[in-house]
C-alpha positions in Angstrom: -41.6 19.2 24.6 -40.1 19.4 21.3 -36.6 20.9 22.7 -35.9 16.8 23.9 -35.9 16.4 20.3 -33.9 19.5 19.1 -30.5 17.2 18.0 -33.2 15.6 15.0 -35.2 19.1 14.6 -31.9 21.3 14.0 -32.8 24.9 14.1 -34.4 27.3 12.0 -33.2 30.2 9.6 -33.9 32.4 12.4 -32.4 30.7 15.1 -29.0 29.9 13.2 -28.7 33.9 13.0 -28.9 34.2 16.5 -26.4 31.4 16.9 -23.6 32.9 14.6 -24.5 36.7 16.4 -24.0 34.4 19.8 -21.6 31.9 19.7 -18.5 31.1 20.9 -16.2 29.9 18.1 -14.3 26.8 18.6 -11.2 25.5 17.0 -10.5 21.8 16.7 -6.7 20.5 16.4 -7.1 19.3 12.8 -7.8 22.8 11.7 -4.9 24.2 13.0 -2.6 21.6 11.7 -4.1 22.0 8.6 -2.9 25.1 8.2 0.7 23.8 7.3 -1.0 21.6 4.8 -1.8 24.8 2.6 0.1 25.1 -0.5 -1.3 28.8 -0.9 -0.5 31.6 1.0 -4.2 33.4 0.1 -5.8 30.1 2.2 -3.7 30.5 4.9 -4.5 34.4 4.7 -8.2 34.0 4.7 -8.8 31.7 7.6 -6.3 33.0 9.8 -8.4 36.4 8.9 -11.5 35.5 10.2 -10.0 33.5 13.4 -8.0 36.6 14.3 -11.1 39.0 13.9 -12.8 36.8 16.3 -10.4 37.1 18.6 -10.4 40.9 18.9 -13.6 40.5 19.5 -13.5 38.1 22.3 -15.6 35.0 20.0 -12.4 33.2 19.5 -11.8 29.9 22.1 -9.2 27.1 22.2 -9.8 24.0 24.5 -6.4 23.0 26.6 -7.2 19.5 25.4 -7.2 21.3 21.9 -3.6 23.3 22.1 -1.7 20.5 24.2 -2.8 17.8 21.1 -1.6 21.0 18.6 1.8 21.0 20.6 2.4 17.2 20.1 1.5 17.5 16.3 2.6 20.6 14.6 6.4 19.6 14.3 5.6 16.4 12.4 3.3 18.5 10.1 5.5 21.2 9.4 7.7 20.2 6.5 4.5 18.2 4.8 3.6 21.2 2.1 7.6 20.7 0.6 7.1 16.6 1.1 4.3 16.6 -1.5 6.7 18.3 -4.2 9.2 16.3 -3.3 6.9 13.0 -4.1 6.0 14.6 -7.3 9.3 14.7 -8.4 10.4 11.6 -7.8 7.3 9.7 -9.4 7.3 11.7 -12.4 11.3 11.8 -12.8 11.0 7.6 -12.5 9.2 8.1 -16.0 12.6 8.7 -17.5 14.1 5.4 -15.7 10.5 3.5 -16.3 10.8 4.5 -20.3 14.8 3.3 -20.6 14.1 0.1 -18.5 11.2 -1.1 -21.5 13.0 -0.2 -24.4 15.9 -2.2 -23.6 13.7 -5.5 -22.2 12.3 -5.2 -25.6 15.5 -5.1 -27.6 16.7 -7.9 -25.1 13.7 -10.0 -26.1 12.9 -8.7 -29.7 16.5 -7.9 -31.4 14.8 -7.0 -34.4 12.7 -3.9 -33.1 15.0 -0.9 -34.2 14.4 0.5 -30.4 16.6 3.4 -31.2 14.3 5.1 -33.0 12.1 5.1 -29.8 15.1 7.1 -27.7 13.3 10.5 -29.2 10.8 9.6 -26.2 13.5 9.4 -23.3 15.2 12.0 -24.8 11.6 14.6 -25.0 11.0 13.0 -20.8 14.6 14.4 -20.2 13.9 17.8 -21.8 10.6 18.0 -19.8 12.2 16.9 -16.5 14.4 20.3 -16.8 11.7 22.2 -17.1 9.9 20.1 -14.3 13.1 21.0 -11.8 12.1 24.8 -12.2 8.5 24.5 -12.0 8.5 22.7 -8.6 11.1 25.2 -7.7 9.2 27.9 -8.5 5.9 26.5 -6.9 7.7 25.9 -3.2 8.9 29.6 -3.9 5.4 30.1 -3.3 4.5 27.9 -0.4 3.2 29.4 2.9 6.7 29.8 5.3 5.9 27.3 8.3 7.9 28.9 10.8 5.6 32.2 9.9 2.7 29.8 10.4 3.6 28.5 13.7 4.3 32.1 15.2 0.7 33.1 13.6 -0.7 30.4 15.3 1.0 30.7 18.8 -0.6 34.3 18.8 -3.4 33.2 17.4 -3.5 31.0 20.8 -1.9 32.8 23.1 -4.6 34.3 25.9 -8.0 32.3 24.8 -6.6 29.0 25.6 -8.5 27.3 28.5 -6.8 25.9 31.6 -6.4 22.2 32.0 -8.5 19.9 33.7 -6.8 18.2 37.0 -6.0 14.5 37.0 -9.0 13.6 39.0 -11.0 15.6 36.6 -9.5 13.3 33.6 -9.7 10.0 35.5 -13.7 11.1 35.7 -13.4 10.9 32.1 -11.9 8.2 31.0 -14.1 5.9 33.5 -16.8 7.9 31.8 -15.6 7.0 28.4 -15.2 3.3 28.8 -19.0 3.1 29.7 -20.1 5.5 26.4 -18.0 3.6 24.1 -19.1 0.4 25.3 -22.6 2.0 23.9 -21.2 4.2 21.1 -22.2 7.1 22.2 -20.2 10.1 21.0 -17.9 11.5 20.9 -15.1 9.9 20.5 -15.8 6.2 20.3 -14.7 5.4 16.7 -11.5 5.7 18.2 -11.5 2.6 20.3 -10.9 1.0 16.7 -7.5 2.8 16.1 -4.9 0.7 17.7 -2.5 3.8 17.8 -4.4 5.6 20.1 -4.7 3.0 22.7 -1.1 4.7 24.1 -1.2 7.3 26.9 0.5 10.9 26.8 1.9 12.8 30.1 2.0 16.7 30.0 3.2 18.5 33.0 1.1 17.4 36.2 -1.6 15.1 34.3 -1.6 12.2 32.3 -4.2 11.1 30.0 -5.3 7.7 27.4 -5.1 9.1 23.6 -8.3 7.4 23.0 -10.5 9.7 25.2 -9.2 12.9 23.8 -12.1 14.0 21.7 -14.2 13.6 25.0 -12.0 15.4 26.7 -12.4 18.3 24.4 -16.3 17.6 24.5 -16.2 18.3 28.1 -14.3 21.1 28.2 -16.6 22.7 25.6 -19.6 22.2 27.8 -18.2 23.4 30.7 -17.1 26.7 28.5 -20.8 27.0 27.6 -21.8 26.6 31.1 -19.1 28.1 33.2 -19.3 32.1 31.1 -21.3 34.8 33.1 -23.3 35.1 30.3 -23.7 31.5 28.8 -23.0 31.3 25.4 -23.6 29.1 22.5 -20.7 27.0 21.0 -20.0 26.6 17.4 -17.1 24.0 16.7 -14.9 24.0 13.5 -13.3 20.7 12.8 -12.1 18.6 9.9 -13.0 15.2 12.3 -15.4 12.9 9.7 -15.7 10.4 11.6 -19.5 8.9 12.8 -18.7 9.7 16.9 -19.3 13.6 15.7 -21.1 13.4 12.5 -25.0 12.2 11.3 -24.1 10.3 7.9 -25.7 9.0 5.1 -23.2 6.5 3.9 -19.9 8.5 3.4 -21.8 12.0 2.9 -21.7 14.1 6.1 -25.4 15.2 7.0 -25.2 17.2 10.3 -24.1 17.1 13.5 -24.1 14.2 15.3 -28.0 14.6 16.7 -26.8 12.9 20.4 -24.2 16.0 20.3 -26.9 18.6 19.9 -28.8 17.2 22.4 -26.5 17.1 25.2 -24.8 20.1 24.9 -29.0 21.3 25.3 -29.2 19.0 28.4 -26.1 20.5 29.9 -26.0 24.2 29.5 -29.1 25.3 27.8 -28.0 26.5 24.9 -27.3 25.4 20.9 -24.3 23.6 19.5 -23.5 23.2 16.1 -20.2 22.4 14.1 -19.0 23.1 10.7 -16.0 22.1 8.6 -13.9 24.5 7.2 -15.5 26.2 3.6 -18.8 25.4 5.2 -17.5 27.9 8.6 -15.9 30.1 5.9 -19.3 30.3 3.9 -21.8 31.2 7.1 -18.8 33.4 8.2 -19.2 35.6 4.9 -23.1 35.7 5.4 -23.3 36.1 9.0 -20.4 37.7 10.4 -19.6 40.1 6.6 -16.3 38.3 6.4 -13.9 39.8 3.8 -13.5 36.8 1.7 -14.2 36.7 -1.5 -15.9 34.2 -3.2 -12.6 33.2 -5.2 -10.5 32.7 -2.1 -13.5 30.9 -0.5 -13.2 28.3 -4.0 -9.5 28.1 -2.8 -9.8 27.4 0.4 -12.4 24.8 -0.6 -9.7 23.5 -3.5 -7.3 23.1 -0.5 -8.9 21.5 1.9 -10.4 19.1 -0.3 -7.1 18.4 -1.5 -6.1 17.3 2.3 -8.9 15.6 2.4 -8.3 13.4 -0.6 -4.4 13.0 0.6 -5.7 11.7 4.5 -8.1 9.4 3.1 -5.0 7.9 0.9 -3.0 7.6 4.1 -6.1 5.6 5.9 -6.0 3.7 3.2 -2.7 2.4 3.3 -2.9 2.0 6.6 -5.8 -0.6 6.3 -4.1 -2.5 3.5 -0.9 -2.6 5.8 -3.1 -4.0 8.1 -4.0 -6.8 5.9 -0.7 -7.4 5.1 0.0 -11.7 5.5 3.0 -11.5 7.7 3.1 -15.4 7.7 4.1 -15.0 3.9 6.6 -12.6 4.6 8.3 -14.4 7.6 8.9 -17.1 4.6 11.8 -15.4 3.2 13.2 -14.6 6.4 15.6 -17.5 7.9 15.3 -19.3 11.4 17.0 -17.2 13.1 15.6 -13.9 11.8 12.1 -15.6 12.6 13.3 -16.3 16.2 14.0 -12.7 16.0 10.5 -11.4 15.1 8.7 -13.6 17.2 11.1 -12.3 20.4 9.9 -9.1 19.1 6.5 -9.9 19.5 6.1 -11.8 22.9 6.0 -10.7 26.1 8.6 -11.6 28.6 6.1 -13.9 30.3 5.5 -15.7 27.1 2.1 -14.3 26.1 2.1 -13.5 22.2 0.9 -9.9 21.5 -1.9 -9.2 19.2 -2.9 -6.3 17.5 -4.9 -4.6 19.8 -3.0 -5.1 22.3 0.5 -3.1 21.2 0.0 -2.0 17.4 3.5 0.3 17.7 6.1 -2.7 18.9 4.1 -5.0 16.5 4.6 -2.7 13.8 8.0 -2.1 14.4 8.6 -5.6 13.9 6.7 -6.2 10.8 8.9 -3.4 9.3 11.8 -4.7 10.5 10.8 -8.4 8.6 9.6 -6.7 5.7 12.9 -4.8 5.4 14.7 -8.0 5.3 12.0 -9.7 2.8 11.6 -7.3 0.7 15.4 -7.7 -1.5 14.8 -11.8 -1.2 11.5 -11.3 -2.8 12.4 -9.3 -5.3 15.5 -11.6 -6.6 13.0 -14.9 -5.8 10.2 -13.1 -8.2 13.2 -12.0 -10.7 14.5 -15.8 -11.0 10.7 -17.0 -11.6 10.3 -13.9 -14.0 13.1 -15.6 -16.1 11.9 -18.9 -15.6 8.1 -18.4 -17.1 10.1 -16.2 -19.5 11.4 -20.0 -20.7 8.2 -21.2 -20.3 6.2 -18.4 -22.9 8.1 -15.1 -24.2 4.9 -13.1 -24.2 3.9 -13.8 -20.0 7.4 -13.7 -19.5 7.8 -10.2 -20.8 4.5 -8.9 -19.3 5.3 -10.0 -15.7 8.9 -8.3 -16.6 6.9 -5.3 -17.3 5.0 -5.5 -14.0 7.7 -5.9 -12.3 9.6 -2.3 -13.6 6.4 -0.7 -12.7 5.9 -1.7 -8.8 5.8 1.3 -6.5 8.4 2.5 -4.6 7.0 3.1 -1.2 8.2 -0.6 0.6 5.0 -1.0 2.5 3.4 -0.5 -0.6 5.8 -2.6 -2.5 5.6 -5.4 -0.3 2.2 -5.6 -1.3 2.5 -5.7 -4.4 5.2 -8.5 -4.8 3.3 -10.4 -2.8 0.4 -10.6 -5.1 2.4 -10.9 -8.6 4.5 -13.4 -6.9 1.2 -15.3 -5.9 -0.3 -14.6 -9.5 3.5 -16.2 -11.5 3.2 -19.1 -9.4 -0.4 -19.7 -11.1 0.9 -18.7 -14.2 4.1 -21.3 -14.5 1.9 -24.3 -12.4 -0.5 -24.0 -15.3 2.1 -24.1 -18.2 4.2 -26.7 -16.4 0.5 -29.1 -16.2 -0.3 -28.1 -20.0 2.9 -27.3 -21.4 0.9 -27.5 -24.8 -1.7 -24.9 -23.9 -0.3 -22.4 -26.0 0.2 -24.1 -29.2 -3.2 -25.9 -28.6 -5.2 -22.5 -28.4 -5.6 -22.0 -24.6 -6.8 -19.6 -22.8 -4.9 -17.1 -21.4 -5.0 -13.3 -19.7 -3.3 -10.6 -20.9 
């Protein structure tokens, strides 16, 4: 009886032995983009290892759903390893730029500061930004050579890919999939909340909703399991962190989704389990004698993370983009260019869009008005800066500070002059009401 309760159970020492000495090994899509993400070559080396070892020994499976998602992905991955140095660059050669841009504000402002004695510091960031040039060289020297990735991967893929499912087979699916998500049941349904993957995708003789591809996959697992001669366990490596695969205690991953285990029981009699990828890496040294050691398996944890960390950035930005007030933008914007937006973002019938129902054109237009905001906002906060400059030296200076320091990513940016521009309006309404409140001992932030 306790088997209908095997997703909350788990399994014990003993089983999980059979499991690895059983199971089918599964590769999710993340982990094979991932694998252009590595900025060492002895990561790459020791995954790709084990995956091919499995392979020769016929424990190596990709899902279609899997491979065709990896085909639509990899090429917009490919370059990301040399994109990170290139950021790095930039940000830390700004320094130079950042450290000019105060010392003459302050000789602008405060004519008796002998700045030049503070050039030794631009001059020492200068010297350093030489020796910065050939230490990013040398580092993508190092890098992992994409196009050698993508061949390793294509054989990696090539002859334990599954077939495709027909397009009745994915209609079943999705109708499927609109009843389990109404209910959250997983897989898959966190994704009903991401507006870019309400799109569909055609591929050769079938066409399929983004949003029901992790089911997909699901089923195409299960009918692996149930479909061999010999029926064989699954065990699925994926980077996914989402709660439609995972059991978690606030952000901290637990296990397997218990609903998961469960079903994969109901429907072919045999265990599932899933792993990320030092955790795979880990059991693969004790159970399958992997020929890692245990520094490459601290690298491969280093790296991935690393990606980790740098995807949970991009999310991020994403939400706060999300936030973004467009009415506050489409303020600097003229009639016309509002006339524009809005044209952008109704339907011919007149019906206004709204997020969820076309995030891409609706995001294509907020770019386009914040493209067009973003100079007037900058020379609108520039005239105020100067004005509270009038007003009081010190807030004048600081906001002039503030200003030299925004980011330079535009979405980001657009953000951010949004709230100083916000926060200098408070500032000057409050010295332009008490235009004594300095003299008199007020309050103010610094």
């Amino acid at each position: 009886m306790l088997e209908q309760f095997r997703g909350f159970i788990g399994y014990t020492d003993e089983e999980f032995k059979v499991l690895w000495e059983k199971a089918i090994i599964v590769v999710d899509t993340n982990i094979l983009i991932n694998f252009y993400k590595y900025t060492s070559k002895e990561s790459t080396r020791s995954l790709l290892k084990i995956l091919k070892k499995l392979k020769e020994t016929n424990r190596l499976w990709i899902p279609h759903q899997v491979a065709l998602e990896y085909f639509f992905n990899y090429e917009a991955n490919m370059s990301l390893q040399k994109e990170g140095y290139a950021l790095l660059s930039k940000e830390l050669i700004k320094l130079k730029d950042e450290a000019t841009k105060v010392l003459s504000t302050v000789k602008s402002k405060h004519p008796y500061i002998m700045t030049e004695k503070f050039h030794f510091f631009v001059d020492s960031i200068e010297q350093s930004n030489e020796r910065l040039q050939e230490q990013l060289e040398e580092e993508i020297s190092q890098l992992p050579d994409s196009n050698a990735i993508q061949q390793e991967i294509i054989k990696l893929l090539d002859g334990i890919t599954g077939d495709s499912y027909s397009q009745d087979r994915i209609n079943e699916i999705e109708k499927e999939g609109k009843d389990r998500y109404q209910h959250d049941v997983p897989p898959g349904f966190k994704d009903k909340e991401d507006k870019d993957k309400q799109g569909f995708r055609t591929y050769g003789q079938f066409r399929y909703q983004q949003l029901y591809g992790d089911l997909i996959v699901w089923n195409q697992i299960i009918d692996k399991a149930k479909n061999e001669e010999n029926p064989t366990p699954i065990i699925l490596i994926t980077e996914d962190r989402k709660e439609d695969w995972w059991d978690k205690d606030g952000q901290k991953i637990k296990r397997p989704h218990p609903h998961l285990i469960q079903e994969f029981l109901n429907k072919t009699q045999q265990k599932f389990y899933m792993y990320r990828t030092e955790n795979f890496v880990r059991n693969a040294m004790v159970y399958l004698g992997a020929d890692v050691t245990e520094e490459q398996l601290r690298e491969v944890k280093t790296e991935v993370e690393n990606i980790r960390m740098v995807d949970e950035l991009k999310i991020t930005k994403v939400n706060i983009l999300k936030g973004i007030n467009m009415e506050s933008i489409l303020g600097y914007l003229n009639e016309s260019e509002r006339e524009a937006f809005q044209e952008m973002v109704t339907y011919p019938d007149g019906f206004r869009f709204d997020l969820t129902a076309d995030f891409n054109n609706v995001h294509k237009a907020s770019k386009w008005a914040k493209d067009i905001a973003l100079p007037r906002m900058e020379m609108w906060l520039q005239n105020q800066i100067a004005h509270l400059m009038s007003l009081d030296e010190d807030y004048g200076l600081q906001a002039q500070l503030l200003f030299n320091s925004l980011p330079e990513d535009p979405d980001v940016r657009v953000i951010s002059l949004l709230n100083q521009i916000e926060s200098i309006h408070k500032t000057i309404e409050y010295f332009s009401l008490f235009p004594y409140a300095k003299t008199m001992g007020g309050v103010k932030e610094k």
